[in-house]
N, C-alpha and C positions, 0 to 999 in steps of 0.2 A: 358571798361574792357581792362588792358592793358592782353600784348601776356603772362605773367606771370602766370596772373590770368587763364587764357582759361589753360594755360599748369598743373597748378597746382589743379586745380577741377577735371580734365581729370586723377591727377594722383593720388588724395585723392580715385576718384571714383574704379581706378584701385589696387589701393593697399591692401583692402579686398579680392580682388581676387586673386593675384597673391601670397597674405599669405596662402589662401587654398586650393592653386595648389596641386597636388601629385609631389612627387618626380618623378613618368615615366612620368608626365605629362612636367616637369620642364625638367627634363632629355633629352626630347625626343626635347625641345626647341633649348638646346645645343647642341644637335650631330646636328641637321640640321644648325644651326650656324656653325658649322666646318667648315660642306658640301661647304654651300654656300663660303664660303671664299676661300675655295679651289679652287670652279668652278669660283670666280673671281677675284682669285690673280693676272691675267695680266693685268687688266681693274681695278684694287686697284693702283697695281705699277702704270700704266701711268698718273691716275688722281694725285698722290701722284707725280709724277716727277713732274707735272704740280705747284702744291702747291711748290714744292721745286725751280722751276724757279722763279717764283712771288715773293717765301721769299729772294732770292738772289737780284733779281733786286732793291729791296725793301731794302737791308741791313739788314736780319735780324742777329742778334748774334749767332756766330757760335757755340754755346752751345745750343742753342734754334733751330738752323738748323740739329745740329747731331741727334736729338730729333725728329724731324718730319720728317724725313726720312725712310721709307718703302726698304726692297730689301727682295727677296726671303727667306732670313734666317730667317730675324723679323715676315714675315707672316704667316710660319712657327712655329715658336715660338705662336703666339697669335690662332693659331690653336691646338696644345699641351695642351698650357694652359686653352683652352677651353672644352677640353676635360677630361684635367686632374680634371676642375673643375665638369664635369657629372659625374665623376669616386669618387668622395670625397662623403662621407656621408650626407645623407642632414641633417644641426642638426635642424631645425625650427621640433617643437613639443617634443624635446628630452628631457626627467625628467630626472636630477639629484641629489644626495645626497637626498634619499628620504629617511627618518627615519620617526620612533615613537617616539615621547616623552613621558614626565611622563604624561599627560594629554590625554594618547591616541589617538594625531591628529597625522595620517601622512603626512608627512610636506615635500616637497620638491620644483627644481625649474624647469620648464619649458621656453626651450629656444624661442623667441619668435622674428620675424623681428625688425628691428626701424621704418620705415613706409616708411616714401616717406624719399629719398634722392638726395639733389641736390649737382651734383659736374663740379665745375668749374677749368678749366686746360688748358695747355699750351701745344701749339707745338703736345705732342705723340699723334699721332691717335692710335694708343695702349689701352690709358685708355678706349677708346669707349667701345670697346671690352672686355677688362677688366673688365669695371665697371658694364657692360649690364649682363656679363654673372655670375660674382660675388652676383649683388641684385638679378639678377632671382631665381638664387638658394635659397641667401638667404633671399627669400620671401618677398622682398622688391620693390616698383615703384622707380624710379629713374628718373630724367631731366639732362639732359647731357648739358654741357658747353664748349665746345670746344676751342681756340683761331680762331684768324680769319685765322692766318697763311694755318691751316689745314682746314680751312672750307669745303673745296672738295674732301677731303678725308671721314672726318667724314661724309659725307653727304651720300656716296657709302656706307661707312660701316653701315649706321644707316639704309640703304634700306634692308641691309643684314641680321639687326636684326628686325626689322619689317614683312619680309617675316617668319624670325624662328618663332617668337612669333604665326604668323596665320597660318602655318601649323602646330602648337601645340595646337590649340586652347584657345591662352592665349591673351589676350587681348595687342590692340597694347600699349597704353598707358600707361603701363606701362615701357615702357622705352621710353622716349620721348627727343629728341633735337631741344635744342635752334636753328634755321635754319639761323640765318641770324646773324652778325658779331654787330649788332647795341649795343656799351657796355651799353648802359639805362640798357638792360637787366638784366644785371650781378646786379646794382645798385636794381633793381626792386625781383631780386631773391633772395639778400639779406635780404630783406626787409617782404620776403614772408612766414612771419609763421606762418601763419595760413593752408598754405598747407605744408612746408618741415617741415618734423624734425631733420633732422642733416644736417649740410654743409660739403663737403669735399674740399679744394685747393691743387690742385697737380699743382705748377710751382715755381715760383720764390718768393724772399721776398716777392717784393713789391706786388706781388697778394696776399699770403697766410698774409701780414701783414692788406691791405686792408679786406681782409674776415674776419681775426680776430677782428677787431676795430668795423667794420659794421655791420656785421651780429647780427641780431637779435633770432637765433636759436643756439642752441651747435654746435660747427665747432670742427673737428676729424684732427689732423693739422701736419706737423712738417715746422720751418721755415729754417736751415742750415742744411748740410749734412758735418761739418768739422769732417771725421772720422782720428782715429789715428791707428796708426801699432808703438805697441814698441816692439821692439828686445832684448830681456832678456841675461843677461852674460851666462844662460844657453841654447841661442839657438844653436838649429842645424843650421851653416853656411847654407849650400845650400840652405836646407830648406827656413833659414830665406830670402835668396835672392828671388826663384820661389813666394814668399808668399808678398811680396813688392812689386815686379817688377809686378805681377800680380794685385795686392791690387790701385796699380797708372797705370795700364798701359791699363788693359784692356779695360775699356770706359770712359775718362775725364768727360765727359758729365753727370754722374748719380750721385746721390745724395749719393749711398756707394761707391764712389770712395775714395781711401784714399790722404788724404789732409798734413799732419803733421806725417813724420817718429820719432821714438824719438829711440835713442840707447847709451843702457850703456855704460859708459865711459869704463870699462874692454875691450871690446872688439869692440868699436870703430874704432882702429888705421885695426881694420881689414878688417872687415865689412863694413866699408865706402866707402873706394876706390873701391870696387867691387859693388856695388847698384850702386855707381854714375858713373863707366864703364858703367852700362847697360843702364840708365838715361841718359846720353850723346848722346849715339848711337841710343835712341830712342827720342831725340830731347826734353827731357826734361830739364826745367831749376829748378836749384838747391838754395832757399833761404835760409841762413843757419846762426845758432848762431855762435860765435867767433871763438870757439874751432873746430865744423868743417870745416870752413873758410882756416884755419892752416892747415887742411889735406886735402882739395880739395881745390886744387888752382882754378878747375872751377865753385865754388859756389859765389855765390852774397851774401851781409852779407845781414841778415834778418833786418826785422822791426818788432814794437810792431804789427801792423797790419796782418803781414804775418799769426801770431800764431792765429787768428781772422778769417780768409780767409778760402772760400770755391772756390778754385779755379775755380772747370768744367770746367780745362784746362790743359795742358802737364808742369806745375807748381806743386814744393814742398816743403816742407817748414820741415827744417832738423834740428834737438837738441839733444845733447850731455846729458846725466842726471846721475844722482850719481847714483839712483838706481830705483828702480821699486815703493817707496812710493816717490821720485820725478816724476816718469813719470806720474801717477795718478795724484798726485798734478797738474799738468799742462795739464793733460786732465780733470780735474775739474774744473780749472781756464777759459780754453781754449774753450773747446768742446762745440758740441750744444749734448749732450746726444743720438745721432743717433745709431753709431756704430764703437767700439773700438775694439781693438785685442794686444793682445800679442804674442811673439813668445817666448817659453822654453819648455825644457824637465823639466823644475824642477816643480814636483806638489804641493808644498808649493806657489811656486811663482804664478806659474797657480792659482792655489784656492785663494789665493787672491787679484787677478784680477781678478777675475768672480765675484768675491764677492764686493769688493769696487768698484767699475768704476760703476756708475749711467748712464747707458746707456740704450736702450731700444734694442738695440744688445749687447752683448759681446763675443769676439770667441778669442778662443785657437788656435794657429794653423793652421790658416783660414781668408783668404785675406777678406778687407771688401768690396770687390765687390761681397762678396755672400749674403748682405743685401738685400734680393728679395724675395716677395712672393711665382714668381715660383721658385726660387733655393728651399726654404723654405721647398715644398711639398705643399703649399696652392692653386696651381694653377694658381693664378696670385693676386696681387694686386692692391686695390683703391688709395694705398697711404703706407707710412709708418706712424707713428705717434711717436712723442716721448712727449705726452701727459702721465701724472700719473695717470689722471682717468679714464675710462670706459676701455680702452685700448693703449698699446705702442708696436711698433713695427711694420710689414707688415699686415695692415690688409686687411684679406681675410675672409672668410665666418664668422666664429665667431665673429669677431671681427664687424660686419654688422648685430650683433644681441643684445639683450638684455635677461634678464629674469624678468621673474613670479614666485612666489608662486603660488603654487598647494596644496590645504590643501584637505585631504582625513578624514571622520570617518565614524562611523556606527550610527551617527546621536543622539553623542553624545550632551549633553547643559553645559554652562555655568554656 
């Protein structure tokens, strides 16, 4: 029996139970998750600096290093988010759209867990957390997959969630982690469906490419995060700068980081030089089509490749466009469907960019570093998806669920 199998019977076994937890029972999982994190945030930080030396000496990529990194603020945050997710409604058992039809059945749906969940990830000891406190609620077993990088990190946190689960009375096995960095594993939990029912990959291509080829169960996916910010003839200046500068600046490293500015040529000659002031002096470099090459002398001419590029780095990639049905055009061409944004006052322009851009974000007015479950209100999430079926976008408790028919009568026949 390999360690798969032992992990996956343990969590088939666990996942009836933890479907018909009570919410105080669940709840009460979570607020002691907080606790715990809280009484061992200095002993998180110092094993996490530890992991953070090893990926250094090691050469990991510094995309994958800002990633595994812990400081007082992120522990913080995955404490919020934890709590924010006891504070959310539980939906597991929720009917809706119940009607009558002509044959007087009442007919509705009943929201209902997916079962067991394995998720395989990179670098954040964050998703631990995330993803633990995420299926618990939504009535789900879960098997954790860490990278190796964080191995001693997730190990602290998985202690932290294992003490929650048995002072609630919920069984440990239901959130269970791979312990030891051997990749068999990963191969073997792909492999495993007769216990998972859905995979999730939070990292890079070639992992979420590998899960999608392999995997023999439904995989909840997305593989690029090349978001866009275009700046409409009708933006507000300022605005349009704080909503860029923030969209590229705040953390290179995450998947809604924005990748590819696009701006109308009207107001180009304006707008340009003042983004790429700010861009300079925070040591970003500038790839750029021809036209504005001609207006920043500090810009590098782009490549076919650039407009392709997910940087998750101090890297942009800049185009001049006729109007707002070119910039779509080229975030249709370009995009991975993650999370696009526009900047205007004008509500024509606006509504049809919310409405044409096939993304699984679209924002108005709003930098695409708020592509996040916690910004969201969801508490935190497993992953974003920019999948068309079961779900797209941050998923957080709903979207770690399914539905039932629920057929009600008074014992009516056929």
């Amino acid at each position: 029996m390999t360690l798969i199998d032992s992990l996956g019977k343990q969590a088939k076994a666990a996942a009836p139970l933890i479907a018909a937890a009570s919410t105080t029972q669940k709840n009460r999982a979570l607020q002691h998750l907080a606790q715990e994190l809280e009484a061992q945030a200095q002993h998180i930080l110092a094993v996490n600096a530890q992991d953070m030396q090893a990926a250094g000496e090691k050469g990991l990529d510094a995309a994958l290093a800002e990633r595994l990194e812990l400081n007082p603020k992120r522990i913080e945050s995955m404490i919020d988010g934890v709590r924010q997710i006891a504070a959310l409604p539980d939906p597991i058992g929720e009917i809706a759209a119940m009607k009558t039809n002509a044959k007087r059945l009442q007919v509705g749906r009943m929201r209902v867990p997916l079962g067991v969940i394995g998720i395989i990830y990179e670098s954040r000891p964050n998703v631990s957390i995330d993803a633990a406190a995420l299926c618990l609620k939504s009535g789900n077993a879960v098997i954790l997959r860490g990278g190796s990088e964080a191995l001693n990190t997730n190990l602290v946190l998985q202690d932290c969630i294992e003490r929650s689960l048995q002072a609630a009375g919920l069984p440990i096995a239901a959130v269970q982690m791979i312990k030891d960095s051997d990749r068999r594993h990963v191969q073997d939990l792909l492999q495993a469906a007769d216990y998972v029912d859905v995979l999730i990959p939070r990292g890079g291509k070639g992992l979420v490419k590998l899960v999608s080829e392999q995997a023999r169960m439904p995989v909840i996916k997305h593989l690029d995060g090349i978001c866009h910010i275009y700046v409409d003839k009708a933006a507000d200046m300022d605005k349009a700068l704080r909503i860029v500068d923030n969209g590229k600046t705040y953390r290179y490293g995450i998947c809604g980081a924005t990748e590819t500015l696009l701006v109308h040529q009207d107001i180009a000659a304006v707008f340009l030089p003042s983004i790429a002031e700010i861009f300079v002096s925070k040591g970003v470099e500038i790839r750029a089509c021809e036209q504005t090459c001609q207006l920043l002398p500090q810009a590098k001419s782009a490549v076919e490749e650039d407009w392709r590029s997910e940087y998750l780095a101090p890297i942009i990639s800049v185009k001049i466009v006729a109007d707002i049905d070119s910039a779509i055009a080229h975030i249709e061409a370009y995009g991975s469907h993650h999370t696009d944004a526009i900047v205007t006052e004008n509500l024509a322009a606006a509504q049809q960019f919310l409405r044409q851009v096939d993304s699984a974000s679209v924002m108005l007015n709003t930098p695409t570093c708020f592509a996040d479950g916690y910004e969201y209100g969801l508490g935190a999430e497993i992953g974003i998806s920019t999948d068309k079926i079961h779900w797209r976008g941050p998923v957080g408790l709903e979207g770690l669920t399914s539905q039932k028919f629920i057929i009600i009568s008074d014992g009516i026949t056929r």
